[in-house]
One Martini backbone bead per residue (centre of mass of N, CA, C, O) as a GRO file, in nm:
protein
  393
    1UNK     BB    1   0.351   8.072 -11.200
    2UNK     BB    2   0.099   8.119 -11.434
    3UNK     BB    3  -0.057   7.908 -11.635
    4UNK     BB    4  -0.201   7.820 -11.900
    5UNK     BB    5  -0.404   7.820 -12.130
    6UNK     BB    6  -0.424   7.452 -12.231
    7UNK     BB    7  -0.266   7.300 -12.132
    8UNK     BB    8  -0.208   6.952 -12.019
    9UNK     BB    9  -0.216   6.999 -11.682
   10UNK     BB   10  -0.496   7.060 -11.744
   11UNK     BB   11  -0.789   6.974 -11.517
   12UNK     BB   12  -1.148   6.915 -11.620
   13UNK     BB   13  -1.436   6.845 -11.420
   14UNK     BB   14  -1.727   6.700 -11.577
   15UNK     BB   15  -2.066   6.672 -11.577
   16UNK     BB   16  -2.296   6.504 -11.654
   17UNK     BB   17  -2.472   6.572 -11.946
   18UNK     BB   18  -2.646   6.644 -12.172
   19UNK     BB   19  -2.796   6.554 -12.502
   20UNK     BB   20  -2.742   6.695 -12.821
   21UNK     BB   21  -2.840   6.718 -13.143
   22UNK     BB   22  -2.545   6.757 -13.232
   23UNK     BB   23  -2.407   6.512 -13.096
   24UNK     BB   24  -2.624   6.321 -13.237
   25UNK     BB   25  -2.515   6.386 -13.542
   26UNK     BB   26  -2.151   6.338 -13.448
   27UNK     BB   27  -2.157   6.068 -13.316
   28UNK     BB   28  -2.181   6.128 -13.004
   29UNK     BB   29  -1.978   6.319 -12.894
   30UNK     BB   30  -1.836   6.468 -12.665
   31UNK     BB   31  -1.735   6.824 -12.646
   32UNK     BB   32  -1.404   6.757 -12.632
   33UNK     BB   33  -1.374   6.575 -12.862
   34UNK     BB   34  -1.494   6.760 -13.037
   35UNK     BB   35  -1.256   6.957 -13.028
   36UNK     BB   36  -1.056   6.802 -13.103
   37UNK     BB   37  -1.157   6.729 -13.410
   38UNK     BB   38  -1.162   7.041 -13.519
   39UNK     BB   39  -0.920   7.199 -13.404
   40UNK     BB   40  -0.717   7.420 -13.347
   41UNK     BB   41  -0.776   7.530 -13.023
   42UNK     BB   42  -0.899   7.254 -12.953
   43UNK     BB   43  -0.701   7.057 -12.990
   44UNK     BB   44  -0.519   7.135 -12.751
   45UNK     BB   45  -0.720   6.997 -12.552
   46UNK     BB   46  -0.772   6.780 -12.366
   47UNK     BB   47  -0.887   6.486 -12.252
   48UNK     BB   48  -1.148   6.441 -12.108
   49UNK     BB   49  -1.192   6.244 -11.798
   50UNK     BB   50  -1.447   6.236 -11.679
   51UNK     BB   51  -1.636   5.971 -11.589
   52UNK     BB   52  -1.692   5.725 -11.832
   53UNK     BB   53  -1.891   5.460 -11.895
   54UNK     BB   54  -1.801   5.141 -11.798
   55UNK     BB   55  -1.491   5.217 -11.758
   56UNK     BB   56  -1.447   5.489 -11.649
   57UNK     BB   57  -1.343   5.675 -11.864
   58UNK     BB   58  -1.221   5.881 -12.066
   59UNK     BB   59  -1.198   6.099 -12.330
   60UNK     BB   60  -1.007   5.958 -12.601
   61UNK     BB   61  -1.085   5.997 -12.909
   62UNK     BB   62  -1.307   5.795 -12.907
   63UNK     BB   63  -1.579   5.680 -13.014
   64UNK     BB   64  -1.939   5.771 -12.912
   65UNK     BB   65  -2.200   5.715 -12.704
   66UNK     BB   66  -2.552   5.770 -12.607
   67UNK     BB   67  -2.774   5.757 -12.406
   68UNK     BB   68  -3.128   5.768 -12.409
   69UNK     BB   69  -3.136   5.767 -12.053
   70UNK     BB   70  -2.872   5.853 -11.860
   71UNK     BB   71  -2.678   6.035 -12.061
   72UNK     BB   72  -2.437   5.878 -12.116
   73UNK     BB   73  -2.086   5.755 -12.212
   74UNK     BB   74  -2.005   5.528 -12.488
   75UNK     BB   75  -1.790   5.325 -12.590
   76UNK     BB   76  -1.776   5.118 -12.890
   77UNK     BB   77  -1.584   4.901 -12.745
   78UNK     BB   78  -1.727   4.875 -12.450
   79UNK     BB   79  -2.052   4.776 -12.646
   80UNK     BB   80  -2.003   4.674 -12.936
   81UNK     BB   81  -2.004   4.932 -13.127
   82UNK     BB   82  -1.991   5.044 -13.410
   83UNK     BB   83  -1.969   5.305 -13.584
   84UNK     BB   84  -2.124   5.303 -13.840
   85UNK     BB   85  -2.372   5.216 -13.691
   86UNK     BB   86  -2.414   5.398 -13.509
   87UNK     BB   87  -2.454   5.642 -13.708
   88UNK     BB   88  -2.703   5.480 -13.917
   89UNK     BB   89  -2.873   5.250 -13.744
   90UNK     BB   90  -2.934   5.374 -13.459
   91UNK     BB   91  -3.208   5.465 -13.301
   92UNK     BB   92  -3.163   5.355 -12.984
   93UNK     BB   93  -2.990   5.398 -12.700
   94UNK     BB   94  -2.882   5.142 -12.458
   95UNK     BB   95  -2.717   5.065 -12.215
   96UNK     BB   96  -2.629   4.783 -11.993
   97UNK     BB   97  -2.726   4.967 -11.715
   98UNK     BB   98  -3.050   4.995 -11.870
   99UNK     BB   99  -3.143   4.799 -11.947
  100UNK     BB  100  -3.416   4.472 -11.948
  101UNK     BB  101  -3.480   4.309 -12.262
  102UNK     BB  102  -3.721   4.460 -12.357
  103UNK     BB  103  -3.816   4.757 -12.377
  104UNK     BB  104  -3.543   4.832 -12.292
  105UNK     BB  105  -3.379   4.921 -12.570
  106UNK     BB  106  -3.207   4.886 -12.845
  107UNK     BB  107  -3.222   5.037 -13.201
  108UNK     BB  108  -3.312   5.015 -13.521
  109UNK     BB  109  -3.265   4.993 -13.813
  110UNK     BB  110  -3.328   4.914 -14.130
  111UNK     BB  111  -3.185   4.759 -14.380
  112UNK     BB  112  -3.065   4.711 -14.654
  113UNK     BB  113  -3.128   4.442 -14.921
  114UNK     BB  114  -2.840   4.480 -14.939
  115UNK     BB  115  -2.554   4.325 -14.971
  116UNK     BB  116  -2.320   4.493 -14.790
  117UNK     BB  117  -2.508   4.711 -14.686
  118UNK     BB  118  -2.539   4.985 -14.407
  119UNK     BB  119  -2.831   5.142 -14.489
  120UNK     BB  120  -3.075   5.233 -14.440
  121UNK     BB  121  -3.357   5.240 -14.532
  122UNK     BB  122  -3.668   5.359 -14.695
  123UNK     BB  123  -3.928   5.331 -14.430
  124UNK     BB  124  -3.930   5.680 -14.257
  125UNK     BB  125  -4.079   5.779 -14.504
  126UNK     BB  126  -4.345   5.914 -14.677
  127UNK     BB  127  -4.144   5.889 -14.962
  128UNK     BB  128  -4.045   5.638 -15.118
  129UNK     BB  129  -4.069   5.369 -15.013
  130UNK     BB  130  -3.807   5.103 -14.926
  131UNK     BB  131  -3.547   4.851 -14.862
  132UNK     BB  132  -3.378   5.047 -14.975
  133UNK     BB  133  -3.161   5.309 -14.999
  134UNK     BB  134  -3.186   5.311 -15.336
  135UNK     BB  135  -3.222   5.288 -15.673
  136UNK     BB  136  -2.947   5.137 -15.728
  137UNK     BB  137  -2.976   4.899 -15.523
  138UNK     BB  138  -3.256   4.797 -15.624
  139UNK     BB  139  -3.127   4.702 -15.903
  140UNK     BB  140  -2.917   4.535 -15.829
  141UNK     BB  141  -3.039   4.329 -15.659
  142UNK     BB  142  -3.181   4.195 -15.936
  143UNK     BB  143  -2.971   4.145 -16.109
  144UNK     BB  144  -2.857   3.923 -15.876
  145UNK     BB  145  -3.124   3.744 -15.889
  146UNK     BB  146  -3.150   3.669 -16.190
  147UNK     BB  147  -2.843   3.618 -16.260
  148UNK     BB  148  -2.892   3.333 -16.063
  149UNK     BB  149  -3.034   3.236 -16.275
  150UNK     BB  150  -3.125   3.013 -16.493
  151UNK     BB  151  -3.109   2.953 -16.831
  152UNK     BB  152  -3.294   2.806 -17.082
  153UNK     BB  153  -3.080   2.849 -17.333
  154UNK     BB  154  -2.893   2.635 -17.206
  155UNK     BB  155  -2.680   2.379 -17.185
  156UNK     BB  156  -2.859   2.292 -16.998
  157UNK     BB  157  -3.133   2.160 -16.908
  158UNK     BB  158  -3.487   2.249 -16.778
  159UNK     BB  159  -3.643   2.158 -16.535
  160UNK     BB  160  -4.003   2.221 -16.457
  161UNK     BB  161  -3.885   2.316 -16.130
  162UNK     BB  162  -3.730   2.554 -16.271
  163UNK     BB  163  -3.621   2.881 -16.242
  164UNK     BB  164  -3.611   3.088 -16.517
  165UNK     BB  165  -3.510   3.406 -16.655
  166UNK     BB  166  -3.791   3.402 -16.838
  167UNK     BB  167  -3.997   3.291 -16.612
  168UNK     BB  168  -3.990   3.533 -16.417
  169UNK     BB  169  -4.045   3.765 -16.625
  170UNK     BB  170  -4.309   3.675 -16.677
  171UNK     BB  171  -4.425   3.687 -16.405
  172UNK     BB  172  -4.396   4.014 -16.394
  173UNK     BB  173  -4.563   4.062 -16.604
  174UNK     BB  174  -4.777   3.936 -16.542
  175UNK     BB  175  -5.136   3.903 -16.295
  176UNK     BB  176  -5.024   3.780 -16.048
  177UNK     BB  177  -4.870   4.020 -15.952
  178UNK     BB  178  -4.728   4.277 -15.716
  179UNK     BB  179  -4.682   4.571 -15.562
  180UNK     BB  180  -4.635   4.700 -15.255
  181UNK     BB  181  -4.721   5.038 -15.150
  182UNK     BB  182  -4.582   5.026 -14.867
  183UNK     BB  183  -4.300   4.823 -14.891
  184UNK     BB  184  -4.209   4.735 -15.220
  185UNK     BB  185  -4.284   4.436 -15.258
  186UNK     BB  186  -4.344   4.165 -15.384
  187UNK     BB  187  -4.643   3.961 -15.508
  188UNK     BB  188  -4.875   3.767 -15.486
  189UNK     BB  189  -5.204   3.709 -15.587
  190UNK     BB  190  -5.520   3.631 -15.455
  191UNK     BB  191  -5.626   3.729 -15.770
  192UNK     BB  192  -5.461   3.661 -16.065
  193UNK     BB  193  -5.689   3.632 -16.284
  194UNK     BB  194  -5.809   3.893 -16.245
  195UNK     BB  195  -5.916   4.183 -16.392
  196UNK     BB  196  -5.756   4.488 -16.380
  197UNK     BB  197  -5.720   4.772 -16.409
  198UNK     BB  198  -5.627   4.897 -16.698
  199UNK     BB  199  -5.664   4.619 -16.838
  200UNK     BB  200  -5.678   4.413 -17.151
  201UNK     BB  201  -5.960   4.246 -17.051
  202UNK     BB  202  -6.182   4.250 -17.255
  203UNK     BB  203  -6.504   4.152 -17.298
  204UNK     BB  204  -6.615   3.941 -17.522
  205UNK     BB  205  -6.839   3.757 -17.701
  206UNK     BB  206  -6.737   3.483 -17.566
  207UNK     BB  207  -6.773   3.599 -17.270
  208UNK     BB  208  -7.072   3.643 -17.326
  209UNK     BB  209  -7.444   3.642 -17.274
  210UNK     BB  210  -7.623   3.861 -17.506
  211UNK     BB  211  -7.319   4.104 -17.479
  212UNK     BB  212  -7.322   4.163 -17.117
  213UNK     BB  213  -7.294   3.897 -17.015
  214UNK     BB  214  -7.136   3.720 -16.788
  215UNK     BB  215  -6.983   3.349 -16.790
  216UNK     BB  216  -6.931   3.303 -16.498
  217UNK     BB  217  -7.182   3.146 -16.423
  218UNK     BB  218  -7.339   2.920 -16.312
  219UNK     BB  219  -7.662   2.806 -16.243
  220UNK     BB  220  -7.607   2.788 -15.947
  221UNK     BB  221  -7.509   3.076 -15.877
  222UNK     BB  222  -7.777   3.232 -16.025
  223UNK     BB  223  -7.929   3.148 -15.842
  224UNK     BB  224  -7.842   3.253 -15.569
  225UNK     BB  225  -7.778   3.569 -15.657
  226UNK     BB  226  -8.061   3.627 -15.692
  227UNK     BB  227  -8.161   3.563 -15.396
  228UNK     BB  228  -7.960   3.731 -15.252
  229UNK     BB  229  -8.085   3.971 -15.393
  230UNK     BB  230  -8.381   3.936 -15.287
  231UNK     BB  231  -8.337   3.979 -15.000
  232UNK     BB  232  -8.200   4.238 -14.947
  233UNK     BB  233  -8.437   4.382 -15.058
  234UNK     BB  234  -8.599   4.312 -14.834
  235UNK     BB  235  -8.441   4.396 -14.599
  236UNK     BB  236  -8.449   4.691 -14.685
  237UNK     BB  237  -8.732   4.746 -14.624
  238UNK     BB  238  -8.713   4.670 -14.331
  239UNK     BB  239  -8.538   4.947 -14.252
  240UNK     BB  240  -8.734   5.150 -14.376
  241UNK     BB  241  -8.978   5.037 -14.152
  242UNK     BB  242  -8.793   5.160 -13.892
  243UNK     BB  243  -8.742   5.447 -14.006
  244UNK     BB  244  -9.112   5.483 -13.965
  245UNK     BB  245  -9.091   5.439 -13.664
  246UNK     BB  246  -8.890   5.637 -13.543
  247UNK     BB  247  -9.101   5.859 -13.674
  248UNK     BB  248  -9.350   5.752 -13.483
  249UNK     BB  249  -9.205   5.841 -13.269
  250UNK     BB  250  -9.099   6.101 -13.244
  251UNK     BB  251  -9.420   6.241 -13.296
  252UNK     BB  252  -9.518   6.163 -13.055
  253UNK     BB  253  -9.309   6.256 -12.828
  254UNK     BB  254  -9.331   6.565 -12.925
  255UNK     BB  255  -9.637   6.558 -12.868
  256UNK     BB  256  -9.649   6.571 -12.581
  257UNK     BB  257  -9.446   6.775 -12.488
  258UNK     BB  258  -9.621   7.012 -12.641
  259UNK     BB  259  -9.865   6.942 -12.436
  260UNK     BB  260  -9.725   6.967 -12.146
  261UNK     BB  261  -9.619   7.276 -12.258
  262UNK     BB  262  -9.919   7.372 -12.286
  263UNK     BB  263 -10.128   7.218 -12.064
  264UNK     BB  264 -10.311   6.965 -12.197
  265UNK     BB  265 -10.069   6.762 -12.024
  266UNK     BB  266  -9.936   6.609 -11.787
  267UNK     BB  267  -9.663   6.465 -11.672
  268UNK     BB  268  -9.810   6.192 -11.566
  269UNK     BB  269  -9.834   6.156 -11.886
  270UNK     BB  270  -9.715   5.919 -12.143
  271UNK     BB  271  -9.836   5.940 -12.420
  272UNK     BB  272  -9.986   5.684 -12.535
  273UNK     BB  273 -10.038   5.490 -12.834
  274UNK     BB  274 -10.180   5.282 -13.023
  275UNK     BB  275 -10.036   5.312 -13.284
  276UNK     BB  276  -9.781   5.151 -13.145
  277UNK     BB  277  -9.821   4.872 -13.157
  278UNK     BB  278  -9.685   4.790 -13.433
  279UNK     BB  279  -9.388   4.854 -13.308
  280UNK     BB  280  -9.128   4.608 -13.410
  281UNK     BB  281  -9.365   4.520 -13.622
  282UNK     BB  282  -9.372   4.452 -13.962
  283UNK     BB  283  -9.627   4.371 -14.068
  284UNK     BB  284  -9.825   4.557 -13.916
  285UNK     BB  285  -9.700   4.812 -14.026
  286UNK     BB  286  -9.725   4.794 -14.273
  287UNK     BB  287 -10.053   4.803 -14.251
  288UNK     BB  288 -10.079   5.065 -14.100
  289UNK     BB  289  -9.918   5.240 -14.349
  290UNK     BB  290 -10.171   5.162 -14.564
  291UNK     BB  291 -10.385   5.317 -14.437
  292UNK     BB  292 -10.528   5.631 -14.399
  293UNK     BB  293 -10.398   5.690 -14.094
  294UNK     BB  294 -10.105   5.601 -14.196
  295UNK     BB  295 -10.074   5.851 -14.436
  296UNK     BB  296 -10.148   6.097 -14.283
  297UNK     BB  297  -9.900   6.101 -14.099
  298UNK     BB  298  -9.681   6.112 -14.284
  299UNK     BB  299  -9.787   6.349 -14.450
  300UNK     BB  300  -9.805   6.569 -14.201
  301UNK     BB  301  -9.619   6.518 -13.958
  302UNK     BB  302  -9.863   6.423 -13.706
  303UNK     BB  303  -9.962   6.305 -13.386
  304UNK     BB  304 -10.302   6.298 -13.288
  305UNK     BB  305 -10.530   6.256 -13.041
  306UNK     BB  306 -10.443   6.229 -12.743
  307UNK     BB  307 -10.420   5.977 -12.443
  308UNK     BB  308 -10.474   5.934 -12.132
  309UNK     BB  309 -10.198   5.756 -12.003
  310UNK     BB  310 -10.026   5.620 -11.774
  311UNK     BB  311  -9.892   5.280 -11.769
  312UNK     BB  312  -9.629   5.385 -12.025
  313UNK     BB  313  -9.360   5.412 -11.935
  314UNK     BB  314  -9.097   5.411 -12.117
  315UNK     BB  315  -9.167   5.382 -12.450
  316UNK     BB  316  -8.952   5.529 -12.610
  317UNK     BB  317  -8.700   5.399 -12.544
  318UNK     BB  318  -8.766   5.094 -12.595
  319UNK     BB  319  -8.835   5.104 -12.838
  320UNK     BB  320  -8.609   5.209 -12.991
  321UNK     BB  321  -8.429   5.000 -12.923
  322UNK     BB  322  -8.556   4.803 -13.055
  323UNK     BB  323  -8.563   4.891 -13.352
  324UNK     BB  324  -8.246   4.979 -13.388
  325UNK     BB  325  -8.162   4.672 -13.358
  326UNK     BB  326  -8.287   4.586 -13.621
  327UNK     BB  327  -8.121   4.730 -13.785
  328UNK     BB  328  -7.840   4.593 -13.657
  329UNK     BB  329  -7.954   4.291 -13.842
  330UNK     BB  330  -8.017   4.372 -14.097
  331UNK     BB  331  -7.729   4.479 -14.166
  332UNK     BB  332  -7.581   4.272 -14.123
  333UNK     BB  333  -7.746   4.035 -14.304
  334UNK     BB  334  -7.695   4.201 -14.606
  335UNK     BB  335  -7.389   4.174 -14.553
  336UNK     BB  336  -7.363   3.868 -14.582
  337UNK     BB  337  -7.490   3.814 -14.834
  338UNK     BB  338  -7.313   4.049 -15.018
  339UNK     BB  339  -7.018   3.845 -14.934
  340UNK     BB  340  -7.124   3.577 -15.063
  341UNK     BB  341  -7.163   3.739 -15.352
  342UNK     BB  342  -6.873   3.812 -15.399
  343UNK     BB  343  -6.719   3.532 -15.368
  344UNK     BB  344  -6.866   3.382 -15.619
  345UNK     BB  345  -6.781   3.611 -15.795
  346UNK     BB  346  -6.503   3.551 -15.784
  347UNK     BB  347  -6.471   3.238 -15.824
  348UNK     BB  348  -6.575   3.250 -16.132
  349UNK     BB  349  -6.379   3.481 -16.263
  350UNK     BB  350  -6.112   3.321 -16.190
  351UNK     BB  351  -6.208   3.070 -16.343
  352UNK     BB  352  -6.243   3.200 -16.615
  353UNK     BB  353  -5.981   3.307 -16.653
  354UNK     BB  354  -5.783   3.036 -16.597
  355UNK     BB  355  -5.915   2.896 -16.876
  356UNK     BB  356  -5.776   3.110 -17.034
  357UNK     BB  357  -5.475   3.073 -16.966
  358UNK     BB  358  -5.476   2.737 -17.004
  359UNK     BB  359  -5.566   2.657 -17.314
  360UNK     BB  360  -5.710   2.455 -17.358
  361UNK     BB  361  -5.876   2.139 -17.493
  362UNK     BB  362  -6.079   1.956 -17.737
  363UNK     BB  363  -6.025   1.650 -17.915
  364UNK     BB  364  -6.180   1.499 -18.161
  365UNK     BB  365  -6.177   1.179 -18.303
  366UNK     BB  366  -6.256   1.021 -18.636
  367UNK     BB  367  -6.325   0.893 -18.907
  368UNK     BB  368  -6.304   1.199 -19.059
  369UNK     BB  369  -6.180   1.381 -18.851
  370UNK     BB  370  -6.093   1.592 -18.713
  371UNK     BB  371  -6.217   1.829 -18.444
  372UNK     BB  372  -6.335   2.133 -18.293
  373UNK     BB  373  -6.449   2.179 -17.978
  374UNK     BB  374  -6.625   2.282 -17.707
  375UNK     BB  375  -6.541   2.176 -17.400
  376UNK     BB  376  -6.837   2.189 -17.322
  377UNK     BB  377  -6.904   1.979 -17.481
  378UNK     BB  378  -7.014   1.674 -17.532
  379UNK     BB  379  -6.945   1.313 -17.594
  380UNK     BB  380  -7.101   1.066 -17.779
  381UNK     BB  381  -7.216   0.810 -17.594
  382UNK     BB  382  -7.153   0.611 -17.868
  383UNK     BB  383  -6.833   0.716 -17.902
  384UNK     BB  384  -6.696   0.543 -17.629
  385UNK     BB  385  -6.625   0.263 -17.765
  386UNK     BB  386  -6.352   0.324 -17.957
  387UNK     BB  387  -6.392   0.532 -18.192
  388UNK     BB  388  -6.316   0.722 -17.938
  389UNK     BB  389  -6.044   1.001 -17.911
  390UNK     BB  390  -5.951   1.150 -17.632
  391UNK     BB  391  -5.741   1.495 -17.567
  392UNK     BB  392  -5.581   1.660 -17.394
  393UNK     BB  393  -5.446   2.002 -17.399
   0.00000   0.00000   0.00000
């Protein structure tokens, strides 16, 4: 009498499978499992022999996930992997007998910032990313960490190296720190004190000398600043003159070509110019370039006169990367003078800022009565010696 199918003593020995965006979807369970868990007719089906796994057992109704190297199935208790974490946690599986400790390796995702949440953060997404699973997890993170602080008014009192959450919250609120948009994550700022775009920072008439310049700079600073953007401009003019330098080789070279496809002048003839003598030196070109016969050049966009000389092969490549070279160190040394004046500007900027949060003062008391003074005045060496008390604020 021929079984029915279905049955349990039906015994059916399937080869090791390819592994399906379906089945790593649904927690990895190879298809026998997967029928067996979605009930009706697939339920009636025995567990899959196998062999699977590395107990080489068969698929017996555990969660089960995929190698996604050798593409076999290991159950989650035979390489001590949670099923929660594995369906929600892991990128990419790779089983113990495929492993090699370094490169290939099991992968996690990142966690939740919050304790006891396991699930990935939000930071494999083009947008909203955040170290949180949720904007709720979010919060309540922040919650949890306010509120471990000590409060200022409270029956302790608070010494002075203690944060409290009035002093947290003042300082998310302050100009110290930023959210960094690419991790979510806070941070101090490397430049505290400086006033950022659209804050209410408006420089007032006493932050400023003449009414629009600002007080950041000290008189050797200005001075510095000065002289390094006098340099630069300098540096500029001769970029320039490097640039009509390539312009009059240029129109040499091709004014050879020219000759040559003319036939006014022989292939063996190097086309070089005495005119070009003062290319890749400054001075020279410069006062070359002031000259009648330098202004109708550049003038007219073209240079005549060419003279039949043999023995300057390759002048043109020669001299271009001459030139070239210098382009790429005034250009180097422009910048480097450029970044040293706005450290400069920046150390004074942050200097002027910090000494306006730090609200000091300074308070001389004579024989008259205090007296309130800007704390850049120097105090009279006369009241030096005992008639006069200095108090810092």
């Amino acid at each position: 009498m021929p079984k029915k199918k279905g049955l349990a003593s039906t015994v059916k020995k399937t080869p090791k499978r390819v592994k399906g965006k379906g089945e790593k979807a649904l927690g990895g369970r190879p298809k026998g499992q997967l029928s067996a868990l979605g009930g009706g007719v697939g339920s009636e089906v025995e567990s899959d022999n196998g062999p699977y796994c590395i107990c080489r057992g068969p698929d017996d109704h555990r969660w089960m996930i995929c190698c996604e190297k050798c593409e076999d199935w290991f159950h989650g208790q035979c390489v001590d992997l949670d099923k929660d974490i594995g369906e929600t946690l892991v990128e990419r599986f790779i089983c113990p007998n495929c492993t090699d400790g370094r490169l290939c390796v099991t992968r996690y995702k990142r966690m939740c910032s919050l304790e006891g949440c396991k699930k990935p953060a939000r930071i494999y997404g083009v947008k909203d990313t955040s170290v949180f699973c949720s904007d709720e997890h979010g919060h309540q993170w922040w919650e949890r960490m306010v509120s471990s602080l000590p409060r200022k008014n409270g029956s302790t009192p608070s010494s002075a190296d203690t944060l409290t959450q009035e002093d947290f919250m003042a300082l998310l609120a302050s100009t110290l720190g930023s959210v960094d948009k690419t991790t979510g994550t806070w941070s101090l700022s490397k430049h505290p004190f400086i006033k950022g775009p659209g804050s209410d920072g408006e420089l007032k008439n006493e932050d400023t000398q003449n009414g629009d310049v600002p007080r950041y700079l000290s008189e050797e600073e200005e001075l510095f600043v000065h002289a390094s953007a006098s340099d630069r401009y300098t540096l500029a003019e001769e970029i320039v003159q490097c640039k009509k330098m390539l312009q009059l080789l240029d129109m040499a070279n091709d004014r050879h070509k020219a000759a040559v496809a003319s036939g006014r002048l022989t292939s063996d003839i190097c086309g070089y110019d005495d005119r070009l003598d003062t290319v890749a030196v400054q001075a020279p070109f410069a006062a070359f370039c002031k000259t009648d016969a330098g202004k109708a050049i550049f003038q007219s966009g073209s240079s005549e006169s060419l003279r039949v000389r043999r023995p300057h092969h390759g002048w043109y490549n020669m001299l271009s990367r001459t030139v070239r070279a210098q382009i790429k160190n005034l250009t180097a040394e422009a910048k480097e003078k450029l970044d040293e004046e706005t450290d400069v500007k920046e150390a004074a900027e942050e200097r002027f800022y910090r000494k306006k949060a730090e609200g000091n003062w300074v308070e001389v008391i004579d024989h008259t009565g205090p007296l309130d003074v800007n704390a850049h005045q120097p105090v009279d060496p006369a009241k030096r010696d005992g008639d006069v008390d200095v108090e810092m604020g």
